[in-house]
TIFI-29010 format. One record per residue (C-alpha): z negated, y negated, x; residue in three letters. Coordinates in steps of 0.1 Angstrom, whole numbers, plus 5000, padded with zeros to 4 digits. Example, Ala and Ser with C-alpha at 12.3 -4.5 7.8 and 13.67 -1.06 7.14 Angstrom:
TIFI-29010
z / y / x / rest
4922 / 5045 / 5123 / ALA .
4929 / 5011 / 5137 / SER .
//
This chain:
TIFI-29010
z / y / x / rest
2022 / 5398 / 7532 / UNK .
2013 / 5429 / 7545 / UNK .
2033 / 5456 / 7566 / UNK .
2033 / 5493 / 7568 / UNK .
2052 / 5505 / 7605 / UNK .
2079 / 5489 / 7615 / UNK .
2100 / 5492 / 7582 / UNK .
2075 / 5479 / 7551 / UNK .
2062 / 5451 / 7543 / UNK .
2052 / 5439 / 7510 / UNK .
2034 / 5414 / 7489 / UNK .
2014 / 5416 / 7455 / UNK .
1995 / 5389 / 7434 / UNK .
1973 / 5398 / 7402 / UNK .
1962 / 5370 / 7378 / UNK .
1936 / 5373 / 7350 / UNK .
1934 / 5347 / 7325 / UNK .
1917 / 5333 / 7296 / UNK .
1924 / 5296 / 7284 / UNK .
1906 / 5280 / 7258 / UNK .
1913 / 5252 / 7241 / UNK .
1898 / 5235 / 7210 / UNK .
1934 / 5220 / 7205 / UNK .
1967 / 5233 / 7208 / UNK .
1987 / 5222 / 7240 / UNK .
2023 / 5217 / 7224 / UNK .
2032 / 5198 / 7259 / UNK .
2039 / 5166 / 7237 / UNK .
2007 / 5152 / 7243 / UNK .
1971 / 5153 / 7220 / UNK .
1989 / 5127 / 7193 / UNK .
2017 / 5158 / 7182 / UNK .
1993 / 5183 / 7177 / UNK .
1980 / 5195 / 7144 / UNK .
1945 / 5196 / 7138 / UNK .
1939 / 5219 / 7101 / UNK .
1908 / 5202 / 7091 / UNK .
1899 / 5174 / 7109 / UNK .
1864 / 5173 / 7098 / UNK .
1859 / 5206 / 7115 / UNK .
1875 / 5205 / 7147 / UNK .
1858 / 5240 / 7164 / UNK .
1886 / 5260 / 7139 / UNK .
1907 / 5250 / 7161 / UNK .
1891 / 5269 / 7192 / UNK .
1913 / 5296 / 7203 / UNK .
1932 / 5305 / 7232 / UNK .
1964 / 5291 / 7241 / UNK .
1998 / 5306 / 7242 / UNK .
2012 / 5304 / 7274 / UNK .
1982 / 5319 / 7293 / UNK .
1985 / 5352 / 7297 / UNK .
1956 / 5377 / 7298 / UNK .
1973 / 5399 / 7334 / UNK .
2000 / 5390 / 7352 / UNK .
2013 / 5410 / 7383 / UNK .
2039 / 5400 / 7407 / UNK .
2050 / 5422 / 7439 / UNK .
2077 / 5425 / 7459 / UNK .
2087 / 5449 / 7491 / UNK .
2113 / 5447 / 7519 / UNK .
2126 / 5479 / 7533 / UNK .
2143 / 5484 / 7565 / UNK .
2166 / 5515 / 7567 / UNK .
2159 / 5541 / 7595 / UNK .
2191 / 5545 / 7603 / UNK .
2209 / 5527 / 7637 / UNK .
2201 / 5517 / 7671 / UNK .
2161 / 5517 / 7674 / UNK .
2157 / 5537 / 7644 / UNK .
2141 / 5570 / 7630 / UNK .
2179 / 5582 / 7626 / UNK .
2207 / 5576 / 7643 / UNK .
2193 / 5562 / 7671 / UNK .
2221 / 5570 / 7694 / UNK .
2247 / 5560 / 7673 / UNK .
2278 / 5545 / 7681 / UNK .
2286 / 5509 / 7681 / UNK .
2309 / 5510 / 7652 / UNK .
2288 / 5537 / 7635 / UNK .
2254 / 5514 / 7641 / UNK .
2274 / 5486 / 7625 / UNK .
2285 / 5496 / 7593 / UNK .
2249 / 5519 / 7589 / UNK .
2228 / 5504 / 7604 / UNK .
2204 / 5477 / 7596 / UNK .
2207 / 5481 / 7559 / UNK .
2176 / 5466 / 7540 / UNK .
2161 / 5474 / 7510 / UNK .
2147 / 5449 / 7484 / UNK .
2125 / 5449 / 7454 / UNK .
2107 / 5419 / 7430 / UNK .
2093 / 5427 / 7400 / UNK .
2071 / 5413 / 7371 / UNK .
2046 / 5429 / 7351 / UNK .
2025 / 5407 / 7322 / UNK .
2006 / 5410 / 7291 / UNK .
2023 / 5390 / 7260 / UNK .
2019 / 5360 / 7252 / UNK .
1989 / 5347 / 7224 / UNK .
2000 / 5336 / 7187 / UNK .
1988 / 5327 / 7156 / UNK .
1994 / 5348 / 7123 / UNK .
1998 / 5317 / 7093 / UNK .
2010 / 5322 / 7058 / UNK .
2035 / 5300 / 7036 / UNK .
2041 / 5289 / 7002 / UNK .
2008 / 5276 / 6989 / UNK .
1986 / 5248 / 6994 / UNK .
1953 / 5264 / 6995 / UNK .
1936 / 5230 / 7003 / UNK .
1948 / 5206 / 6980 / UNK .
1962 / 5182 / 7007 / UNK .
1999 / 5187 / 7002 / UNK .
2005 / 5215 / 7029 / UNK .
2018 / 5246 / 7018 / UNK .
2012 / 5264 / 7047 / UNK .
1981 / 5272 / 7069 / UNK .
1961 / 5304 / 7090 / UNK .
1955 / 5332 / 7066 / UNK .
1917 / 5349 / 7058 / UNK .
1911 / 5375 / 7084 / UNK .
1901 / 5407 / 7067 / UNK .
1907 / 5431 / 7096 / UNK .
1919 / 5432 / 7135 / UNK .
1956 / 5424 / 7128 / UNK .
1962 / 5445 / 7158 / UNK .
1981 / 5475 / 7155 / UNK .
1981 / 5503 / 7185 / UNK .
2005 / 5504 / 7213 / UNK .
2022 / 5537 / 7192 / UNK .
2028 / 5517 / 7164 / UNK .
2042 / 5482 / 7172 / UNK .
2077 / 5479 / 7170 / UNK .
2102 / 5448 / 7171 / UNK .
2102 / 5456 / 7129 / UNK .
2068 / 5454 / 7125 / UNK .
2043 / 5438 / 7158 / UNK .
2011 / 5435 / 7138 / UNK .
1990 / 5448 / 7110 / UNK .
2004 / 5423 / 7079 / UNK .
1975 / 5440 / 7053 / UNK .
1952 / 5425 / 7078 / UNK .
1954 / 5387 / 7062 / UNK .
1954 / 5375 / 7030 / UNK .
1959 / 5339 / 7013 / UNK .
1928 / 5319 / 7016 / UNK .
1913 / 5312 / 6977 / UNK .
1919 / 5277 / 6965 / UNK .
1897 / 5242 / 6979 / UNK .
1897 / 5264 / 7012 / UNK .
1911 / 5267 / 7045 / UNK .
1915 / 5305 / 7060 / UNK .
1889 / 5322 / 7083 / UNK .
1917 / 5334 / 7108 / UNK .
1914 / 5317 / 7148 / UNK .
1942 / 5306 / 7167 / UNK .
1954 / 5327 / 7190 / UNK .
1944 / 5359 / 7183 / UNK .
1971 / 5383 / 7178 / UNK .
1990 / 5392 / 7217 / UNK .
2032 / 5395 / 7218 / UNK .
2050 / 5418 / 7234 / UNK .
2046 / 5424 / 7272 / UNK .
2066 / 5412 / 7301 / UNK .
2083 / 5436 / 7327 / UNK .
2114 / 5433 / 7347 / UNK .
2124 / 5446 / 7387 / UNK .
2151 / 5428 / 7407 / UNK .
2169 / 5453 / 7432 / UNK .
2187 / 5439 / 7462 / UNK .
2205 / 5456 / 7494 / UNK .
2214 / 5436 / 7525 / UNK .
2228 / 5435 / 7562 / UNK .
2240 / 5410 / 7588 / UNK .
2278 / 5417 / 7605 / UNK .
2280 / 5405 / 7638 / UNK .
2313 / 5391 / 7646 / UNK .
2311 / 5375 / 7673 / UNK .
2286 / 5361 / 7699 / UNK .
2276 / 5337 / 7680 / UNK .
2287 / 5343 / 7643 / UNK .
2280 / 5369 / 7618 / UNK .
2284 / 5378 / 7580 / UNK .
2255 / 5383 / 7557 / UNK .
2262 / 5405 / 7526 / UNK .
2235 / 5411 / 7497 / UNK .
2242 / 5431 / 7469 / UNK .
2217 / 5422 / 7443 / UNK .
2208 / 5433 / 7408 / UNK .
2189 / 5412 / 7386 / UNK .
2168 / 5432 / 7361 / UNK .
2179 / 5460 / 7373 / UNK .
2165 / 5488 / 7348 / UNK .
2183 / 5464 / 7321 / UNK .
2147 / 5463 / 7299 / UNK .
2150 / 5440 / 7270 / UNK .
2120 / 5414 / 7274 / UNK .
2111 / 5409 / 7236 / UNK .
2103 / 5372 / 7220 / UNK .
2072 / 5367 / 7198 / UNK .
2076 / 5381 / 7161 / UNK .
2079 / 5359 / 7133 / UNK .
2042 / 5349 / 7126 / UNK .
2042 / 5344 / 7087 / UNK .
2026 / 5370 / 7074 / UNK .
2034 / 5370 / 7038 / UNK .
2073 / 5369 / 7045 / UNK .
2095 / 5393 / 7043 / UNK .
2105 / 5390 / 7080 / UNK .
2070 / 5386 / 7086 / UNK .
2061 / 5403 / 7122 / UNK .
2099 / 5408 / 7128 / UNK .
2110 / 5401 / 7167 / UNK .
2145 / 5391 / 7161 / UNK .
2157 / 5377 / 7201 / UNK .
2147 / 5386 / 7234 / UNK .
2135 / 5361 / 7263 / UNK .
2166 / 5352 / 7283 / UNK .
2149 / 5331 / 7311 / UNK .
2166 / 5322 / 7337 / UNK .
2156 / 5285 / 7348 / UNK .
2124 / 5299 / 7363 / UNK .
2115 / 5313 / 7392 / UNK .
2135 / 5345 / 7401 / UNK .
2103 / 5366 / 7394 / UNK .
2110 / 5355 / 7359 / UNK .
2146 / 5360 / 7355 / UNK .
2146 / 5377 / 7323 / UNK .
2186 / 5381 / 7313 / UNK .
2198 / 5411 / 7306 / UNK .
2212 / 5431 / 7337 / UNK .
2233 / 5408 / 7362 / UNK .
2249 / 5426 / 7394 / UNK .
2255 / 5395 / 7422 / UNK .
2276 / 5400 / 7454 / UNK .
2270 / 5378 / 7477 / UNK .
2289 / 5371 / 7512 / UNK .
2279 / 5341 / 7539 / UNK .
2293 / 5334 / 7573 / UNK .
2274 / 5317 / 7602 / UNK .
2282 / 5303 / 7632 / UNK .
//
């Protein structure tokens, strides 16, 4: 926590990232997880999902100059210090690079062990540029093809990036005294305030039609409030102490 004068403070984290796994971590334990060939178990080594490449997270309280002891108002009057007066000013927001998935195809079995579905061949990135992603088409398609037959593809696990994370919480509060020994707290807060949609990971089959389609958006809100992804949520808020 850091402060600037008397009336900022803030706080901001970076993370950088990069786990690797040879096997996918499904959170059901080693015996759920899908190995393609088990005689070769280094296909498998990719990176995993969850981990993020960046992740920022920063938040700022600002006290008002306005009231008793202030840049503005200083001199006020008691009623006019009390309704403008030690207003703050609130922020927590959430920036992060997309989440890691893996492109697959369906509808043949390739190997000859009854699975009709597997990674693709890799013939190019798969990556399209910033300009040209878009929730109806998130990655280059023409970039994988159906591995021949008697073979598994050549495509990792974890290679292609989702859509980024970014969300800002607004809040506004300020304590009523109302007596000597009570007072009233009111917060106004918004939730996602700019009202961004947080985009879900596209459908990974590359050789369906919805194929690199994002169809939902990520609605979090069991987490932490830094990840509070709903759309925009306005909460008034009114306690009494004493």
């Amino acid at each position: 926590m850091r402060r600037l004068g008397r009336n900022f403070t803030f706080n901001a984290a970076w993370t950088w990232s990069n786990n690797i796994s040879d096997i996918e971590d499904t959170g059901s334990g080693v015996s759920s997880t899908t190995i393609e060939d088990p005689y070769s178990r280094t296909r498998d080594r990719g990176r995993e999902g969850y981990a993020v490449t960046h992740r920022v997270v920063g938040n700022f309280i600002y006290s008002l100059p306005f009231g008793r002891e202030q840049r503005f108002l200083s001199h006020a009057p008691k009623v006019l210090d009390g309704i403008l007066g030690g207003w703050q000013l609130s922020t927590l927001g959430t920036l992060q690079t997309g989440l890691w998935f893996t492109p697959m195809f369906s509808g043949a079995d390739t190997t000859g062990t009854g699975v009709s579905s597997g990674r693709p061949n890799r013939v190019a990135n798969g990556s399209l540029p910033a300009s040209q992603q878009s929730i109806y088409d998130w990655f280059d398609k023409t970039a994988f093809t159906i591995p021949t037959l008697g073979s598994y593809g050549n495509s990792g696990r974890g290679i292609l990036e989702g859509p980024p994370l970014r969300v800002l919480h607004l809040g506004i509060s300020k304590d009523f005294k109302i007596a000597e020994r009570a007072h009233v707290n009111f917060q106004a807060i918004a939730q996602n305030a700019l009202n961004h949609p947080n985009f879900s990971l596209p459908n990974v089959t590359f050789n369906n039609a919805a194929g690199g389609l994002i169809s939902s958006t990520v609605q979090n809100t069991s987490a932490g409030a830094e990840n509070n992804t709903q759309a925009r949520a306005v909460q008034l808020r009114l306690r009494i102490s004493f």
